[in-house]
C-alpha positions as a printed NumPy array, in Angstrom:
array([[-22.904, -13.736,  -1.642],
       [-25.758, -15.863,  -0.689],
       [-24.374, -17.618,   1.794],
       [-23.33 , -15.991,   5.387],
       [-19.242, -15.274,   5.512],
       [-17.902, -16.743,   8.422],
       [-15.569, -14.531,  10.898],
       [-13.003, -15.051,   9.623],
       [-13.585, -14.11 ,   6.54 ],
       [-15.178, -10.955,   7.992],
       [-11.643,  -9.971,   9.681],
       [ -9.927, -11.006,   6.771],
       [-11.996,  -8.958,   4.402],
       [-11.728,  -5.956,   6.526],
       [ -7.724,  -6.256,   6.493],
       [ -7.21 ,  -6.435,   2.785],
       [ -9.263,  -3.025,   2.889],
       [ -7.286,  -1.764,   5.294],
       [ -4.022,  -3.06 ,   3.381],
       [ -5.522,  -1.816,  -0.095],
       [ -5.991,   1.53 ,   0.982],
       [ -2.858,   2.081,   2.659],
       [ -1.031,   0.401,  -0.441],
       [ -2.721,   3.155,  -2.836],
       [ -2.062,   5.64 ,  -0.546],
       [  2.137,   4.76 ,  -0.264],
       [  2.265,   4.22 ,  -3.875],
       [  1.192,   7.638,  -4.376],
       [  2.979,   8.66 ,  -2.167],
       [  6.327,   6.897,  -3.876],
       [  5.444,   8.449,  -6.489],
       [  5.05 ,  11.784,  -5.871],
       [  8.286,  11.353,  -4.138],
       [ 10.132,   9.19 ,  -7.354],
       [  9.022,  11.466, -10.334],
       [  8.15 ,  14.995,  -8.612],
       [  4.986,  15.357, -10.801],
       [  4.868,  18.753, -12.374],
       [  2.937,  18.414, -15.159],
       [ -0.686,  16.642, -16.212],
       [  1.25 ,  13.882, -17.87 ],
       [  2.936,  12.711, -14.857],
       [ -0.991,  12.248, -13.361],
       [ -1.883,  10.339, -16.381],
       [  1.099,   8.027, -15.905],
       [  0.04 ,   7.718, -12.4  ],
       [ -3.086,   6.816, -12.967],
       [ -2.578,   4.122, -15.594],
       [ -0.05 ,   2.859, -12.912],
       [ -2.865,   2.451, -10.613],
       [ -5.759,   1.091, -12.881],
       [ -4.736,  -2.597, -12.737],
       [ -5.003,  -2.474,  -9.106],
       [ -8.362,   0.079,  -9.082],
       [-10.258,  -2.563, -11.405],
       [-10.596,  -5.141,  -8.939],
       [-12.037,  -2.929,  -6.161],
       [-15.786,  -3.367,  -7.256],
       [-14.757,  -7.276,  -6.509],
       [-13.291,  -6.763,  -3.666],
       [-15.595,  -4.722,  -1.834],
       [-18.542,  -7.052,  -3.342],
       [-16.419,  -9.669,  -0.788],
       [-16.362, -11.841,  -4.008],
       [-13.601, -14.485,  -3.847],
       [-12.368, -14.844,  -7.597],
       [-11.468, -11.23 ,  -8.022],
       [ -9.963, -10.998,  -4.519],
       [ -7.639, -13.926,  -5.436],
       [ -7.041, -12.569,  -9.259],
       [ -5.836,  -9.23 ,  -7.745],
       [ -3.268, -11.21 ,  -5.822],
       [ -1.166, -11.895,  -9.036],
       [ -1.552,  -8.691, -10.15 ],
       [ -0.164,  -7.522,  -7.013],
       [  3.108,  -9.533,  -7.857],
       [  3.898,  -7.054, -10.663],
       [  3.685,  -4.006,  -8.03 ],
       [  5.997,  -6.244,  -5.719],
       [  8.677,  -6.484,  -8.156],
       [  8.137,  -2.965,  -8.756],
       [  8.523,  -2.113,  -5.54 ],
       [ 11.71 ,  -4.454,  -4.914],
       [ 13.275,  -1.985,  -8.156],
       [ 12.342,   0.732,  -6.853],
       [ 14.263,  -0.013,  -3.379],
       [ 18.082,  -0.031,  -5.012],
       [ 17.257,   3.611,  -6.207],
       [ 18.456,   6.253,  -4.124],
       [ 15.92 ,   8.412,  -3.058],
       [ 15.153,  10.673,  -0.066],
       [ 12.556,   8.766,   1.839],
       [ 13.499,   4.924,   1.431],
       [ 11.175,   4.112,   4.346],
       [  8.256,   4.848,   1.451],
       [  9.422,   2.225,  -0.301],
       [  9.395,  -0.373,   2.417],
       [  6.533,   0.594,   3.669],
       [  5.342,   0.017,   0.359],
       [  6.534,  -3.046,   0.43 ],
       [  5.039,  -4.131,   4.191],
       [  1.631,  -3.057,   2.773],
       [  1.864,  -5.344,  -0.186],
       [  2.578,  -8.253,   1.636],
       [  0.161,  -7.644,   4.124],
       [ -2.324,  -7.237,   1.191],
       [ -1.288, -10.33 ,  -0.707],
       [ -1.407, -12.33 ,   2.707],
       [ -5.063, -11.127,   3.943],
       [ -6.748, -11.68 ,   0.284],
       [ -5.568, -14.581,  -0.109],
       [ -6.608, -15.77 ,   3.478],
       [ -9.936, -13.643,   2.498],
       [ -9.835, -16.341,   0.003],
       [ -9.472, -19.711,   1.805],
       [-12.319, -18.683,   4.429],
       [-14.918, -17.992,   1.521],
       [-14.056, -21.314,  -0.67 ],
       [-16.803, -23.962,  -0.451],
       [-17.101, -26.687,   1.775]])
């Protein structure tokens, strides 16, 4: 950016890395813990699982505002995943809200991220 971000945006940049990384890192973990991956294919479905939200990290660590707000609707899908995924009876439901903490925190910090770097 050419222009200085204020410190706001700073903090709120720094939080939706924080709240990116720890939503990866519980949605793996879900994951693991949902399908019990045995084989190569449960990777690959992994991984295409996680590619919508992996393409917007070169924005988002650029501190770019239009791919930090764009990844905000594509967190919706992983919301309502997330929301399915907590009537399912599992061993560790506290994944799932955690899960679910993370993604709101994400959603709300990006989007804040957002409204500090639009132009006066």
């Amino acid at each position: 950016m050419s222009t200085a971000l204020s410190k706001n945006a700073i903090i709120t940049w720094r939080l939706t890395l924080v709240f990116y990384l720890l939503f990866l890192g519980l949605f793996i973990a879900n994951f693991i813990q949902l399908y019990n991956p045995t084989q190569l294919y449960h990777w690959v479905i992994c991984l295409a699982q996680i590619a919508p939200a992996a393409a917007f990290l070169p924005g988002i660590l650029r501190k770019q505002r239009r791919p930090t707000l764009w990844f905000c609707f594509v967190l919706m899908l992983y919301f309502c995943f997330t929301v399915i995924n907590l009537t399912r009876p599992v061993a560790y439901p506290w994944l799932s809200y955690a899960e679910l903490i993370a993604q709101i925190g994400l959603f709300s910090s990006a989007l804040y991220f957002g409204k500090y770097t639009q132009a006066a």
